[in-house]
C-alpha positions in Angstrom: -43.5 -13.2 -38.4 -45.7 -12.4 -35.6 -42.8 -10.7 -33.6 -42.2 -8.8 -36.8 -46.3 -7.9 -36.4 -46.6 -6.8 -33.2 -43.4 -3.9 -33.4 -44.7 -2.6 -37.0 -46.3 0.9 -36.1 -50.1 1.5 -36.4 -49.8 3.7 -39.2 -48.2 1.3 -41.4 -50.0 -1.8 -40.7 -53.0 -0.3 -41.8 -51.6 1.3 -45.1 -52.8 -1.2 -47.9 -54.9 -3.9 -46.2 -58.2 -4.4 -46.6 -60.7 -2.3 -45.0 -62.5 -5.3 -42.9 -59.2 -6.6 -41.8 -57.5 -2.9 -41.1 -60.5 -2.5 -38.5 -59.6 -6.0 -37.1 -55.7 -5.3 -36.5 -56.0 -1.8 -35.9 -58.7 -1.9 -32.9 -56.5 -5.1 -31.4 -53.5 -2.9 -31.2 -54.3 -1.2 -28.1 -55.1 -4.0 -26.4 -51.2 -5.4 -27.4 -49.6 -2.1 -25.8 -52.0 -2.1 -23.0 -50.5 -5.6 -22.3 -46.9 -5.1 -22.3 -46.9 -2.3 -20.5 -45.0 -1.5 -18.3 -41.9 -4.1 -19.0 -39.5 -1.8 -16.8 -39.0 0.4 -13.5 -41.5 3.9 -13.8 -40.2 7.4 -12.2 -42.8 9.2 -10.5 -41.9 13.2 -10.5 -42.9 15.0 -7.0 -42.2 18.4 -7.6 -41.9 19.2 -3.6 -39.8 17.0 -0.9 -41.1 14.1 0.8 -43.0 15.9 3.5 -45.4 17.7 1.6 -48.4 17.3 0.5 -47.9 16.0 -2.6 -44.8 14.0 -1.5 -46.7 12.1 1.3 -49.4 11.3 -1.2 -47.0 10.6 -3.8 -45.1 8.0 -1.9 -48.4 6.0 -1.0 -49.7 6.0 -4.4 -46.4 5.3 -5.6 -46.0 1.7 -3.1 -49.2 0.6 -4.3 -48.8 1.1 -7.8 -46.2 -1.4 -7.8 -47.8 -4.2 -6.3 -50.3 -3.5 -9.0 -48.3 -2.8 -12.1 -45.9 -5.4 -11.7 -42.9 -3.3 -12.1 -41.4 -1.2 -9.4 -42.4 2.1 -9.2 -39.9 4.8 -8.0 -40.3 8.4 -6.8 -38.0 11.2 -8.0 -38.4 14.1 -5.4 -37.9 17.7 -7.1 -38.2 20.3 -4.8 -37.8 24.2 -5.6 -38.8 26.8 -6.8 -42.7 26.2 -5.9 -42.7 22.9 -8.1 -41.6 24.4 -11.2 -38.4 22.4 -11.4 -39.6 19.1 -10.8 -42.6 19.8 -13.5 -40.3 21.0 -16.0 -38.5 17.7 -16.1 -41.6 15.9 -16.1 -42.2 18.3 -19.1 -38.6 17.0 -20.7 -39.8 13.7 -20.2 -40.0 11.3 -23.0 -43.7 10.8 -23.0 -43.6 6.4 -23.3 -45.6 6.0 -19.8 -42.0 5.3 -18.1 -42.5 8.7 -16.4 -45.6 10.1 -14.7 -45.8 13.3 -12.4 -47.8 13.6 -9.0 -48.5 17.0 -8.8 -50.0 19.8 -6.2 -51.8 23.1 -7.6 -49.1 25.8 -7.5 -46.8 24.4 -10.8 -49.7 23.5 -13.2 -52.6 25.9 -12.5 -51.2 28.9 -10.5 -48.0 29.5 -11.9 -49.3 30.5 -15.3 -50.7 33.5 -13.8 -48.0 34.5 -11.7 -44.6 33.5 -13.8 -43.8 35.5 -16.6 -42.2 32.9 -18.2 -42.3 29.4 -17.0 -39.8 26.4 -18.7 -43.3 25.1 -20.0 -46.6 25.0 -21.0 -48.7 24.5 -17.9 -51.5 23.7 -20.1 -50.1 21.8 -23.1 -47.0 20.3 -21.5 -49.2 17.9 -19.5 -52.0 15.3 -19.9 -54.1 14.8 -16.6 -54.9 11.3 -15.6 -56.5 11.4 -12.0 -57.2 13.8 -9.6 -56.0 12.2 -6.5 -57.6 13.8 -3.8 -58.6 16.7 -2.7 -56.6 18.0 1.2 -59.0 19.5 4.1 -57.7 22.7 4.7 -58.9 24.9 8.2 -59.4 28.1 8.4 -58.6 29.0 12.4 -58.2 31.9 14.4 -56.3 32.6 17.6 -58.2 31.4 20.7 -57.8 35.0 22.0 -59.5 36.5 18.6 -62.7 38.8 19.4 -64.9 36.5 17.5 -65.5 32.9 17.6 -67.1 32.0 13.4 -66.5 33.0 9.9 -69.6 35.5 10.3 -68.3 37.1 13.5 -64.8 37.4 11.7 -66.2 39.5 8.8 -68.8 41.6 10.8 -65.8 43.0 12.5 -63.4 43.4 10.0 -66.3 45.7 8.1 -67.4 47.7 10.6 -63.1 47.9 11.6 -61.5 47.8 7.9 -57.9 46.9 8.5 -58.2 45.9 12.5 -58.2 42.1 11.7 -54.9 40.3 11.0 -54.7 38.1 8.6 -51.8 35.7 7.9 -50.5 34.2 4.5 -47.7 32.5 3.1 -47.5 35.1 0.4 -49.9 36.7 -2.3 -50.4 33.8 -5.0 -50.9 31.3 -1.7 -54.3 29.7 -0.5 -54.6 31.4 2.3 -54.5 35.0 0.7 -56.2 34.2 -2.2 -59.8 33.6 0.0 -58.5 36.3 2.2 -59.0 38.6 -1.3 -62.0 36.4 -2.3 -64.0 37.1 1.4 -62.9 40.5 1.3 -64.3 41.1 -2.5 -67.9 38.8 -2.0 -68.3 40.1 1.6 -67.4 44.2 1.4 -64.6 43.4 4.2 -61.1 44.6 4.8 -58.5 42.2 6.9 -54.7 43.7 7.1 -52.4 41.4 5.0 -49.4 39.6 7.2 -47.8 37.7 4.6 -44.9 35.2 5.4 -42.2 33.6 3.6 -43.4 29.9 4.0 -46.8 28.2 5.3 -45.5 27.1 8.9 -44.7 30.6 9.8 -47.8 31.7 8.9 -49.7 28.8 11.0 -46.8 29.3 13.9 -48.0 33.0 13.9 -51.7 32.6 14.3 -50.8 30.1 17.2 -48.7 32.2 18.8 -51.0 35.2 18.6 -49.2 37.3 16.3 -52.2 37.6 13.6 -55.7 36.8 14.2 -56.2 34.4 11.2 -54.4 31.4 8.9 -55.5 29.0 7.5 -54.1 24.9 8.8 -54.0 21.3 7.7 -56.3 19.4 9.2 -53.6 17.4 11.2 -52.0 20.3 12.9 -55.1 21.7 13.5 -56.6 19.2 15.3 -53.7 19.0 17.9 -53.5 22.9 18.5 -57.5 22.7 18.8 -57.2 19.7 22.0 -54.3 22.2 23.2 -56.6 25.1 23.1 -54.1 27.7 21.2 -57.0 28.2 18.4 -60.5 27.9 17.7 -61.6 26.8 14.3 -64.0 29.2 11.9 -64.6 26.7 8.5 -62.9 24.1 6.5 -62.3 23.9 2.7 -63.3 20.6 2.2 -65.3 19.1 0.6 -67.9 17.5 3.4 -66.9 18.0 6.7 -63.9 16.2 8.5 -64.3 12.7 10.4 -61.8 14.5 12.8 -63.5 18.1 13.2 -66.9 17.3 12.4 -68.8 20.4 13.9 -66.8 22.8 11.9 -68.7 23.6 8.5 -67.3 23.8 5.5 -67.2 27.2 3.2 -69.9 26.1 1.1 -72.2 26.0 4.6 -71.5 29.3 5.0 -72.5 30.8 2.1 -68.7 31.2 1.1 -68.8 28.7 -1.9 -65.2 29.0 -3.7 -64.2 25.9 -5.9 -60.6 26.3 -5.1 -59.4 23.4 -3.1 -55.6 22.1 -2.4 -55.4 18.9 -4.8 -53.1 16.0 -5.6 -52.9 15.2 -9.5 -51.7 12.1 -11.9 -50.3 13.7 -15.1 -48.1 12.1 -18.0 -45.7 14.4 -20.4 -48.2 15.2 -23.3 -47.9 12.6 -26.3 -48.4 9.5 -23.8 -49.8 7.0 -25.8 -53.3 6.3 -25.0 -53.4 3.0 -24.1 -50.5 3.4 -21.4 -52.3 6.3 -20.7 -55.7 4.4 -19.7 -53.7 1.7 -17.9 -52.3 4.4 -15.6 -55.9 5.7 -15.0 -57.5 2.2 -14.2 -54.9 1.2 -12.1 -55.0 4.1 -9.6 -58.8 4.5 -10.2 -58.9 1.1 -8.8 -56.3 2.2 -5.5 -59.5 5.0 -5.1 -62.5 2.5 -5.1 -60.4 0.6 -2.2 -62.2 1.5 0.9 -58.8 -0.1 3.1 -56.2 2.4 0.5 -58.2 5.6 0.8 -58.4 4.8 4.6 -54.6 4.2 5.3 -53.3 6.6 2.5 -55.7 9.3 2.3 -58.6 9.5 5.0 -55.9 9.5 7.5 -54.1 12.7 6.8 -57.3 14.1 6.0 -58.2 14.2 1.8 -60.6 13.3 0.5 -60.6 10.7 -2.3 -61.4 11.8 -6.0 -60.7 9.5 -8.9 -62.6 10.0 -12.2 -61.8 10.1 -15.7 -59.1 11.6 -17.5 -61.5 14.2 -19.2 -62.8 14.8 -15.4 -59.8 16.3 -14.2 -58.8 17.8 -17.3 -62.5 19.6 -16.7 -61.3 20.3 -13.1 -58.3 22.2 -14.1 -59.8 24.3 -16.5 -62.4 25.1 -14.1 -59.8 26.0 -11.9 -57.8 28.0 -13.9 -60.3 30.1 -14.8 -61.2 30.7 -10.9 -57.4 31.2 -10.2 -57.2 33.7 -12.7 -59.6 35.9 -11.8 -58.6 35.2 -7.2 -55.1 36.3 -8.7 -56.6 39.2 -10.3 -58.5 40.5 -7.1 -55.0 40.0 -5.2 -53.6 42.1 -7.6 -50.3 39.6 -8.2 -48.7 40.7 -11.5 -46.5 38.3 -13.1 -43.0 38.4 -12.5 
């Protein structure tokens, strides 16, 4: 009888009981998913490879989550097409909790705007559950550049429209879209370089070839102690432990709330309860001073956490900034 009980669906449980006990039964039943949950192996969806951003972050969050779900958790690398493959099978997903995606910005919040058509509903395919963490991003220029700050950098590019290189990894990418945001709050004009991926961009600016790019805070630090480039600000969101005399946008009166993030989400229809679990759990990796140290402090992001209805504010947020950088950079969707 009980087992019978606890597999009869909420909706029918409650039909013909008494009000007092239909409260009763019907408030216990999340607690009785929230407990058997999970009872198998969880896929965790990275759409990028392992070395990325999102991979790296993916495969600590991923390791720990299994030592406190109790089940393993496994990660299911989807790289391609700037993470629109691996989120449209998290999208195809049955949406039981069994499969959660660890997301980066470009597939959820940018690719509405630059896609035509996209094999989902960025905003309805997915439910957030955390925002991860946030990446420390630097903004550096060739040590041979004619200016040596942000302010210097933007001085000369107005009084020299189109004299200052700047490099990208194409128009939707971070590093263009502030270029069009500086250029757009600051009356400048910097000559677009765009490259196919991210590390020729950052190769080039080391090498000399354009004046700006932006780097992670990793590589930057090592080409800084080489002396190939000198930094100009950081989009963080306080200032590194490992470049702390470089300021941060906001310092410099260059306050964008665009920031490269890593993301929980679940395929929309999750049931609450396993939806909550999955929050608590890695809200509880977050408030673990020795986690955030190994996983995230050391490759520079900044912890996050927060409720589900936080992030889901984030994005949002975000989109609506994205929407209108995208505009400025004139990227029509293809």
């Amino acid at each position: 009888m009980i087992q019978r009980f606890l597999h009869t669906t909420p909706a029918r449980l409650c039909i013909g009981l008494r009000q007092s006990l239909v409260a009763i039964l019907c408030a216990s039943l999340p607690a009785v998913h929230a407990q058997t949950y999970p009872s198998r192996t969880i896929r965790a969806i990275v759409p990028s490879g392992p070395s990325g951003f999102a991979g790296i972050v993916g495969r600590s969050v991923t390791d720990a989550l299994t030592g406190l779900m109790g089940q393993p958790v496994v990660i299911d690398y989807r790289a391609g097409a700037d993470g629109l493959i691996g989120m449209e099978a998290c999208a195809r997903a049955l949406p039981d909790g069994y499969t959660i995606c660890i997301s980066h910005p470009a597939p959820v919040a940018i690719a509405p705007f630059v896609n035509a058509k996209l094999p989902y509903d960025a905003e309805k395919a997915f439910q957030p559950v955390i925002n991860v963490g946030i990446s420390s991003t630097v903004m550096v220029a060739n040590q041979n550049a004619p200016f040596a700050s942000l302010r210097e950098a933007v001085e000369l590019a107005k009084a020299k429209p189109g004299t200052v290189n700047w490099g990208t990894w194409g128009n939707s990418s971070l590093s263009n879209l502030y270029r069009v945001w500086i250029e757009n709050n600051a009356g400048a004009k910097f000559a677009h370089i765009p490259y196919k991926i991210p590390d020729q961009a950052q190769q080039a600016v080391i090498a000399g070839e354009v004046a700006i790019s932006f780097l992670n805070t990793q590589l930057a630090f090592a080409q800084l102690k080489a002396g190939r480039i000198k930094p100009l600000a950081m989009i963080s969101l306080k200032r590194s432990r490992q470049l702390p005399d470089v300021p941060v946008f906001s310092e410099l009166g260059f306050a964008l709330e665009f920031r490269p993030w890593v993301g929980i989400f679940t395929p929309t229809g999750t049931p609450r309860p396993v939806f909550s679990r999955l929050n608590s759990d890695i809200g509880k990796l977050l408030a673990d001073p020795a986690f955030v140290e190994k996983a995230l402090t050391s490759i520079s992001v900044d912890a996050v956490g927060g409720s589900p209805e936080q992030f889901a504010d984030f994005l949002k947020s975000e989109r609506k900034t994205l929407a209108e950088l995208i505009r400025l950079a004139g990227v029509k969707p293809e």
